[in-house]
N, C-alpha and C positions, 0 to 999 in steps of 0.2 A: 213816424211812430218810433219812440225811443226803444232798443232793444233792450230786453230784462237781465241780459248776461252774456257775457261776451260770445262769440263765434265760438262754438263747438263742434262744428263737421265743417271741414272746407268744402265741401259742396254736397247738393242737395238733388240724387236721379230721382227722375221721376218717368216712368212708362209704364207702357201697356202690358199687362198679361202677357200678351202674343209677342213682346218686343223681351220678354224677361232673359233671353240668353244673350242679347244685345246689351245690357243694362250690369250683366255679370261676367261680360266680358272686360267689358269697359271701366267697370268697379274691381276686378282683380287687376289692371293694368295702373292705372290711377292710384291704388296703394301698394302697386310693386315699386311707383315711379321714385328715383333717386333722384337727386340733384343738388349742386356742390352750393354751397355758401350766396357766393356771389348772385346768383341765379334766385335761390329761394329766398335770399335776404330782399329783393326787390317784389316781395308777395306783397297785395293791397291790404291783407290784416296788419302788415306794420310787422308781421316776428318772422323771425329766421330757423326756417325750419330743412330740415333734408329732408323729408318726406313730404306728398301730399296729404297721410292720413289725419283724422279720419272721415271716409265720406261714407255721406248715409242715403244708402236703398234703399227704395219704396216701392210697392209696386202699385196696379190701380186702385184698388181700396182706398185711397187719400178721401176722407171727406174734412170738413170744416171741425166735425164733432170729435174726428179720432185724434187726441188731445197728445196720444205721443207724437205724431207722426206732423202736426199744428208745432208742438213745442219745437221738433229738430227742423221744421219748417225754418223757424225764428232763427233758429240756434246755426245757422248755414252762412258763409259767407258768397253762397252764392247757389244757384238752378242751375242745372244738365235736365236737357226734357230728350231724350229718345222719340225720336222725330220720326215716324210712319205713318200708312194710310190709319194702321189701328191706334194709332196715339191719337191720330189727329180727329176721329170721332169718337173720341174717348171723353167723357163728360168730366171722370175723374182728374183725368191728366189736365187738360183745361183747368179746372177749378183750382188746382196745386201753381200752376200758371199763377192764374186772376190775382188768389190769397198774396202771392209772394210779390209781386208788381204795387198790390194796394198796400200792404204791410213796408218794403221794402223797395221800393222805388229807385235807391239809388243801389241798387247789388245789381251784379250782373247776372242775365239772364243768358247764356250758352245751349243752342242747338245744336244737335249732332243726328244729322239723314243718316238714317239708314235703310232706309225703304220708299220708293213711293218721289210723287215730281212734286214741288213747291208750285203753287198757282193753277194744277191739272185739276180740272172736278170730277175727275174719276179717280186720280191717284194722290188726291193733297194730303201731305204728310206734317203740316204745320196746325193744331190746334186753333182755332178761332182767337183763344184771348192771349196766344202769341203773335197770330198776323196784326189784331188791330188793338190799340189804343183803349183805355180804361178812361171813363167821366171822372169825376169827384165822386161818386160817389162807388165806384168801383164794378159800375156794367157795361161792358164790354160793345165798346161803339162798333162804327164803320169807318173808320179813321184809319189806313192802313199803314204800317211799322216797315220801315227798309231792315230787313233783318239779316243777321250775315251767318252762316251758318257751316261748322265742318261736317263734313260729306264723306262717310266710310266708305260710299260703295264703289267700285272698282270704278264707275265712268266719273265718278267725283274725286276725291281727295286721294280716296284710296285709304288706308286702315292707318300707315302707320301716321301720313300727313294730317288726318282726322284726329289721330291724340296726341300729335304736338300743338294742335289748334286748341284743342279743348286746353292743354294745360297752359298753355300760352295766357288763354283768357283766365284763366284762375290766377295765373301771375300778374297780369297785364303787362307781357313781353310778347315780342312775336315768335311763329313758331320755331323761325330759322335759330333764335336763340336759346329756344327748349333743346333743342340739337345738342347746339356747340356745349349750353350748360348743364348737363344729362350727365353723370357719372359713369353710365352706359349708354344711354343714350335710347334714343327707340329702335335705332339699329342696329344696336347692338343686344337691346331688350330681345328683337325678333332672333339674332343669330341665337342669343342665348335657348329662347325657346326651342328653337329647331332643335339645340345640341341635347336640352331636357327631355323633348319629345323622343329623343333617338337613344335613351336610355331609359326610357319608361318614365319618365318624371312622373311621380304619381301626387294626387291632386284629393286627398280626402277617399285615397283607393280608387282614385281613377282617372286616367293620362285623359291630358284633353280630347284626343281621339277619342274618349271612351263615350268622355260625353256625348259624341253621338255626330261628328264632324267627319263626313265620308273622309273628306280629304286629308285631315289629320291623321284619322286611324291610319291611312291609305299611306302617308310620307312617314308614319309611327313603325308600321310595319318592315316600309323599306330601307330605315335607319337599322332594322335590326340585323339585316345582311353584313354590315361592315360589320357590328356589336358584339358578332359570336360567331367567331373563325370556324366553328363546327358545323358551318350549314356546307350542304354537298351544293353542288353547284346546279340541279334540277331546282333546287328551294330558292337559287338566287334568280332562275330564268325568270319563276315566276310571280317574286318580289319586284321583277323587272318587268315584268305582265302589268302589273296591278300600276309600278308608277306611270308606267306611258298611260294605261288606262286612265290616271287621272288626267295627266296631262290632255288625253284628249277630252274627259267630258268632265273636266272639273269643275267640282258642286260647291255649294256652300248647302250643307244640311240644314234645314231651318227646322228640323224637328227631332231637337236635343232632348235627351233625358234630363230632368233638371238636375243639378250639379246638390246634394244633399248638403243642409243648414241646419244648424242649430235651432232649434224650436225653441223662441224666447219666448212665445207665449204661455207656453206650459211649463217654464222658471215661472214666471211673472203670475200664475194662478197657484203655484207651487207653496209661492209667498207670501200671496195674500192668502192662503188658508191658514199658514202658520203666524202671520201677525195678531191671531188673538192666541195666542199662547208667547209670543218673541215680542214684545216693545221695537225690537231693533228692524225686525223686517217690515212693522207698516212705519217706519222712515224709511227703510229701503224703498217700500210702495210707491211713496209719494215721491221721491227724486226721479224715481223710473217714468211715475207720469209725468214726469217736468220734463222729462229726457234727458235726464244728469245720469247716465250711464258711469260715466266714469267715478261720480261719486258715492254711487252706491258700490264699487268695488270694495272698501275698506270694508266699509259695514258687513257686508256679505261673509268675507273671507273671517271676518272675527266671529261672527256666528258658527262657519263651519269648524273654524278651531277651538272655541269652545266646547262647540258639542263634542268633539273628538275627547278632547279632553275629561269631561264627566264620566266618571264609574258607571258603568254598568250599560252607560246610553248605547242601544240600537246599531249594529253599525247603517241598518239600513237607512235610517235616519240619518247617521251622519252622512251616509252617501249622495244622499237625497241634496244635505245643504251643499254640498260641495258639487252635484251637478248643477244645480240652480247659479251657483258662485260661476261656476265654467261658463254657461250661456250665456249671463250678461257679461262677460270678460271677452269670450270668443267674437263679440261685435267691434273690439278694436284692439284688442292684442291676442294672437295666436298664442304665443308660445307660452302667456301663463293660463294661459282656457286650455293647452295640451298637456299641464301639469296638475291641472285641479280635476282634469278628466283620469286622468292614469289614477288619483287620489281616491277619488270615488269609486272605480274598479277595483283596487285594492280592495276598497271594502267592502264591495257589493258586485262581486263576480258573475254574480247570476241575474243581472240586470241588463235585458239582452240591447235595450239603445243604448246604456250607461257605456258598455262595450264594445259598443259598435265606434261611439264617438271617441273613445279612448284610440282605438283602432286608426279610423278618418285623420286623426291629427298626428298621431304616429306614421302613421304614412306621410300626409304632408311636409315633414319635417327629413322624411329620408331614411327613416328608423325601422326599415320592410321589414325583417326579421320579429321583433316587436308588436307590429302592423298585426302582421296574418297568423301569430299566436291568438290576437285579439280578435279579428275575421273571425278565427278557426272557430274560436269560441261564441262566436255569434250562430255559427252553421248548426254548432252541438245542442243550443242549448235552444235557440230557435223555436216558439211555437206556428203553425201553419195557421194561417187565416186570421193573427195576433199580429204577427210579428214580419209580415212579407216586405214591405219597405225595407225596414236593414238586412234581413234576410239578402233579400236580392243585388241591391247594392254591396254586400259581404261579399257574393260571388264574386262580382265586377270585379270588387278589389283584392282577393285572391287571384284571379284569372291575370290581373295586370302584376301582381311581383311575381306570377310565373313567368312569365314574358318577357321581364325583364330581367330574370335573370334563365332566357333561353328555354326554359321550359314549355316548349310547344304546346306538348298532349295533356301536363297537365291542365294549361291555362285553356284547353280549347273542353275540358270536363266542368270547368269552373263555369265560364262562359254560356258551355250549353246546360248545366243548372240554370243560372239564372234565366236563358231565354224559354224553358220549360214551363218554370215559377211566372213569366212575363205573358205566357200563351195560356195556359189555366188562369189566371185572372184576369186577360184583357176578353176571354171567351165565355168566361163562366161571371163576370161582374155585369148588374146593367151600365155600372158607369164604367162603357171599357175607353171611350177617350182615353181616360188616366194612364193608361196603361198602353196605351199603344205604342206611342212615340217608344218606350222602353224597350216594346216586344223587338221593332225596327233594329233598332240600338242592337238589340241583344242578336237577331239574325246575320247582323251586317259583320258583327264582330266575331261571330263563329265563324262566317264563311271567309273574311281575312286569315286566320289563323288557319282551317283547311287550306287555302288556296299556296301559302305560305308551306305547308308541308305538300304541297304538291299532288292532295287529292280533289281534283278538277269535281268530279261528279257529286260528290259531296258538300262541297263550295256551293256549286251549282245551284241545288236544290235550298240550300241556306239562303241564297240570294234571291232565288225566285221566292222564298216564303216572305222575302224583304219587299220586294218591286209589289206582292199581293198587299202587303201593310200600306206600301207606300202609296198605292193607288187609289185604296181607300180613304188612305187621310187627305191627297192632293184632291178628289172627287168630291171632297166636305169643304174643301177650300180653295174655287175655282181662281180665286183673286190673288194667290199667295203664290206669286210669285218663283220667290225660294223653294217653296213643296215641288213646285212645277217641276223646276229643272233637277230637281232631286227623282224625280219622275224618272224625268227623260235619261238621268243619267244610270238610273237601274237598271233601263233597257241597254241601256251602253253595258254597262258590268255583267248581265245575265247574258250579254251578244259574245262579247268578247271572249267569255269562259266555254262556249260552244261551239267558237270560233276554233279555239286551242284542240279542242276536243276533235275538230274533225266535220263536225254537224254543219257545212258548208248550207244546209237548205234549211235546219232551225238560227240558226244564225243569220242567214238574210234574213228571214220574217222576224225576228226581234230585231234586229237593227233597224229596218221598215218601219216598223210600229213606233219606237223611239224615232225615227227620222219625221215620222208624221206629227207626232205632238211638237216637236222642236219646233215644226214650220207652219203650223197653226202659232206655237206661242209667241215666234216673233213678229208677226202679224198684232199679234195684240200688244205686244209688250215689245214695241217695234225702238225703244232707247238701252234693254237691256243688253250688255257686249258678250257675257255666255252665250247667248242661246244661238249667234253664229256660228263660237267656236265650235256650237255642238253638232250644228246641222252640216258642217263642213268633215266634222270628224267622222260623221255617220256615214258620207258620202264616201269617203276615204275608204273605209272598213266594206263598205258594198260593195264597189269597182272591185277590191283584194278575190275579193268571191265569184267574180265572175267567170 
């Protein structure tokens, strides 16, 4: 099939719902990635580029019909499929598969495990019309495919070897020479991270920790001990508490708050209302369905200077086209979607996402001061039961340039706003799913920042309102894994803060209870390498007690 236009995403993720913090880990690293001349000039598009951008996420909604998401299909020089038990009976994720194999035959198709055994019929992580073979006419035989796959999970590749592998195949070089031709490199990507994390690096108003990654808050936290000479040395014991604590039951959270985006679809309805009054925006319309993102930027941006420019025009209006302008921009350059947003807040102050998002990209850029005027203004102006998403997120991101810039008490007032906001609507909504994974988030992070000022009993009761979230959500999702040991590893954190306290007899019986689920899961989940380290560390911590 001839393409209608040349490559416009260097690759094309495609996964599950449940795989989505897998998929935005992997798509902020992939357009973080650098790399020198020599290296990117040997890319199979033929151009020489220092970046990998830009790649296009998707999540499972992919069908045949939804004509953007078909067009950036085309428009890919290549598939990343987020390889799990839930990817791999995912009809959607398959079919995004099938299309691309029948359409594109000769691109490369790139798997990346992160969950789940390749060939297990309990735990296959490979979608059906990746394991076998396509007929002529595009149905998915029994013809099976040797497929070669990177492997995040710790007994596989490991994280950082999984995205040299991935960009390797985008290149078609091997990984060892993603390494050597890396400008930083991915080991020096991760050193970087750790040094961001330990200065609060904020991420759209909020440090990856925030997102809801025990063990990141957990190593976030204990960066902040060197970061601010003014901790007395009881805050360092127990910054020292918290790292051995992960060390021994260290998690991977698999129930992240999701990391806030721009809402292109509410540009993209914004635009087609206004294309029977604008000529200009039903062209914008039609590029947008084509997936010509990038060409709809001029058009846009002349619209909102226009309107700016007319006597007497609205400013809300003009605000309007200049957030519309920011959302399709924010999908492959930041820093002019961070300039078309601060434009529209100019003019439209009282527009409480217009200022949320002006906010989000002021922070990403490092501009905190700036940031948390904008927060601040989110908090003021705020309506309840309207406006709870950036409300709550506002918190987040006030609570982290507290933090970062040492602000204990204020960032732990910030924080337990938001988990208050998080407990009235996961309690009082019937869809409180939504809201759960947040409420977690928002407990975990409060009782960091107690435990951090060195009030134990206080922590405490924060983290036990976490292990109750978390038992519910792992109770809904016998099969996950990650939840699991997220489980087991609360009972380690509510064990250990009771330990400190003295409570030698509540402290056995929560480590007990974590030590029993540990040794039940690795019965079942008898290839995972956590769930020894955990049942070994449980062991540890009971003998202490005797």
């Amino acid at each position: 099939m001839s393409d209608p236009f040349a490559f416009q995403y260097r690759a094309f993720i495609s996964h599950s719902h449940a795989d989505a913090r897998w998929a935005k880990w992997l798509h902020r690293w992939l357009e973080a990635f650098r790399g020198n001349e020599d290296l990117m000039g040997r890319d199979a598009t033929g151009a020489i580029h220092k970046t990998l951008r830009p790649i296009f996420r998707h999540d499972d909604d992919f069908t045949g019909s939804h004509s953007l998401a078909l067009t950036a299909l085309d428009a890919s020089h290549a598939l990343i499929i987020i390889c799990s038990p839930a990817s791999a009976k995912n009809h959607n994720v398959s079919e995004a598969i099938r299309l691309f194999k029948l359409r594109h035959p000769e691109r490369p198709i790139i798997p990346l495990i992160v969950e789940g055994k390749a060939g297990d019929p309990k735990y296959e992580c490979f979608p059906p019309s990746l394991k076998f073979k396509l007929d002529g006419e595009g149905t998915i035989t029994d013809v099976p495919i040797d497929l070669l796959a990177a492997d995040a999970r710790e007994e596989g590749d490991g994280k950082d070897l999984a995205l040299a592998k991935v960009v390797g195949a985008l290149l078609g070089v091997s990984s060892d020479e993603v390494f050597r031709g890396s400008e930083r490199g991915f080991r020096g990507a991760k050193r970087e991270r750790r040094r961001l994390a330990g200065i609060a690096r904020i991420k759209g108003g909020i440090t990856v920790g925030i997102k809801g990654a025990i063990a990141a808050a957990f190593v976030f936290l204990i960066a902040l001990a060197s970061a601010f000479a003014y901790f007395d040395h009881q805050r360092r014991q127990h910054l020292l508490a918290i790292d051995t604590l992960v060390a021994r039951y260290g998690t991977i959270d698999s129930v992240r708050a999701p990391a806030p985006e721009p809402n292109v679809s509410d540009a993209i309805t914004s635009i087609a209302k206004g294309a029977a009054r604008e000529p200009r925006y039903e062209t914008a319309l039609q590029l947008l369905k084509a997936g010509k993102y990038k060409e709809t930027e001029p058009i846009l941006e002349a619209v909102a200077e226009d309107k700016k420019k007319l006597p007497g025009m609205d400013n809300k209006e003009m605000a309007e086209a200049f957030r519309n302008l920011a959302s399709i921009v924010a999908i492959s350059d930041h820093g002019k979607a961070r300039n078309y947003y601060a434009e529209a807040a100019a003019l439209d102050p009282d527009h409480v996402e217009g200022m949320f998002w002006n906010g989000w990209f002021k922070a990403e850029a490092g501009s905190l001061s700036e940031a948390e005027t904008a927060y601040r203004r989110v908090v003021s102006t705020a309506t309840r039961g309207q406006d709870d998403w950036v409300l709550y997120w506002a918190h987040l991101g006030i609570g982290d340039i507290r933090i970062s810039r040492g602000d204990l008490s204020a960032a732990a007032a910030e924080y337990q706003a938001a988990s208050e906001m998080a407990e009235r609507l996961t309690y009082g909504d019937p869809d409180v799913d939504s809201w759960q994974g947040d409420l977690r988030v928002a407990y975990i992070k409060v009782g960091d920042v107690l435990m951090a000022q060195g009030n134990l009993a206080e922590a405490l009761k924060s983290y036990r309102r976490a292990l109750t979230v978390t038992e519910r959500l792992a109770t809904s999702a016998p099969d996950n894994v990650g939840l699991q040991r997220d489980l087991v590893a609360s009972y380690g954190r509510a064990g250990s803060v009771l330990a400190q306290q003295g409570e030698a007899t509540l402290a056995r019986d929560t480590f007990n209870r974590g030590r029993a689920i540990a040794a039940q899961l690795t019965k079942r989940f008898p290839d995972d390498v956590q769930l020894p380290n955990q049942l070994t560390a449980f062991d540890a911590e009971i003998a202490k007690l005797k």
